[in-house]
C-alpha positions as CSV (number, residue, x, y, z in Angstrom):
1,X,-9.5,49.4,132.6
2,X,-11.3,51.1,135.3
3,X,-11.5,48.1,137.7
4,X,-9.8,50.3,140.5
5,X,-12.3,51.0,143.2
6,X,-9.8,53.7,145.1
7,X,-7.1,55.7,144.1
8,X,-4.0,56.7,146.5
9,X,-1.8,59.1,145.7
10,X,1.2,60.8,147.0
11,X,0.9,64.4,147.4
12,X,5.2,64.7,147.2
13,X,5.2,63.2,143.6
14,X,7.1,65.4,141.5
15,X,6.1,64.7,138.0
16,X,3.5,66.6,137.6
17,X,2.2,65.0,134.4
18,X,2.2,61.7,136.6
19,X,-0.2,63.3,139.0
20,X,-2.6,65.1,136.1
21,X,-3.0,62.0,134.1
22,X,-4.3,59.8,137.6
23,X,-6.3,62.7,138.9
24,X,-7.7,62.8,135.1
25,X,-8.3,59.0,134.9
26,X,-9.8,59.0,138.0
27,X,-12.4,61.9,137.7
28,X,-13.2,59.9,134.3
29,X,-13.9,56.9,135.4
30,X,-15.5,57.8,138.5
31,X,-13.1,56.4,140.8
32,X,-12.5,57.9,144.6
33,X,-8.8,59.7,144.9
34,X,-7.0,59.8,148.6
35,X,-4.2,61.4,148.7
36,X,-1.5,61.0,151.4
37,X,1.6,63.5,152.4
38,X,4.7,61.1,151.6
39,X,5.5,58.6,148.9
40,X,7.6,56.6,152.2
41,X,4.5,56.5,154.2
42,X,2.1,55.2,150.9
43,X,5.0,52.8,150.0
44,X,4.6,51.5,153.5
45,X,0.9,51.4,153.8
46,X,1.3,48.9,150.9
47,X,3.4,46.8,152.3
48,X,7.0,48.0,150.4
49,X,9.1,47.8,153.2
50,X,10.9,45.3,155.5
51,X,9.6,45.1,159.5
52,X,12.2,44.6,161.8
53,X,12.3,42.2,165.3
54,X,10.1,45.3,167.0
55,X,7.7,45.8,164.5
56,X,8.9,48.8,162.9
57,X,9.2,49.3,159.3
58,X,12.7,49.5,157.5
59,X,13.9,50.1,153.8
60,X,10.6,51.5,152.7
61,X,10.5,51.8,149.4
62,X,8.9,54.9,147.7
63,X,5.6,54.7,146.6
64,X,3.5,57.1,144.2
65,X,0.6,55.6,143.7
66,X,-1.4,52.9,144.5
67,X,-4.6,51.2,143.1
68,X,-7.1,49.4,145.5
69,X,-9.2,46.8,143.5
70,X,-11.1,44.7,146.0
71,X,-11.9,46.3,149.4
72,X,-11.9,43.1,151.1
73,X,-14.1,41.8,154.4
74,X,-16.2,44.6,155.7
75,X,-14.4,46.1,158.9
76,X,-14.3,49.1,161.3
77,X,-11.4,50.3,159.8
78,X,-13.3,50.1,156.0
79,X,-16.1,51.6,157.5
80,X,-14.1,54.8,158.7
81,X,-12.6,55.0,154.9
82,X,-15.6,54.7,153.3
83,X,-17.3,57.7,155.7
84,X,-14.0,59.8,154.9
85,X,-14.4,59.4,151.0
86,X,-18.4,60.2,151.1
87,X,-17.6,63.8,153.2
88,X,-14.2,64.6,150.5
């Protein structure tokens, strides 16, 4: 549909038809593409894993790739992406 407003995508996927046809969607429909190093550390950053009684994330699930839709309230940390994705 092209609603996605960023792209993330794990650089360890190995299906490498999976990883053409995002990278292809994505340069079609003008949508920004991050890539991270490990499917563990994208399936954590969206929230597919359980945090144990000091904070630290068990059973993460594996995650290839991830859609972000709505960026949600401005912030520091939003700021930093969006500088990151204007100098890739």
């Amino acid at each position: 549909k092209g609603e996605a407003q960023l792209v993330v995508l794990a650089q360890d996927c190995d299906n490498g038809d999976y990883v053409k046809l995002v990278e292809g969607l994505c340069k079609e429909k003008s949508i920004s593409l991050l890539r991270v190093p490990k499917n563990t550390q994208l399936g954590e950053m969206v929230g597919l894993c359980k945090i144990d009684a000091e904070g630290n994330p068990t059973k993460v699930v594996k995650c290839s790739c991830a859609g972000v839709r709505d960026y949600g309230e401005e912030s520091e940390g939003l700021a930093f992406l969006m500088e990151h994705l204007k100098s890739a």
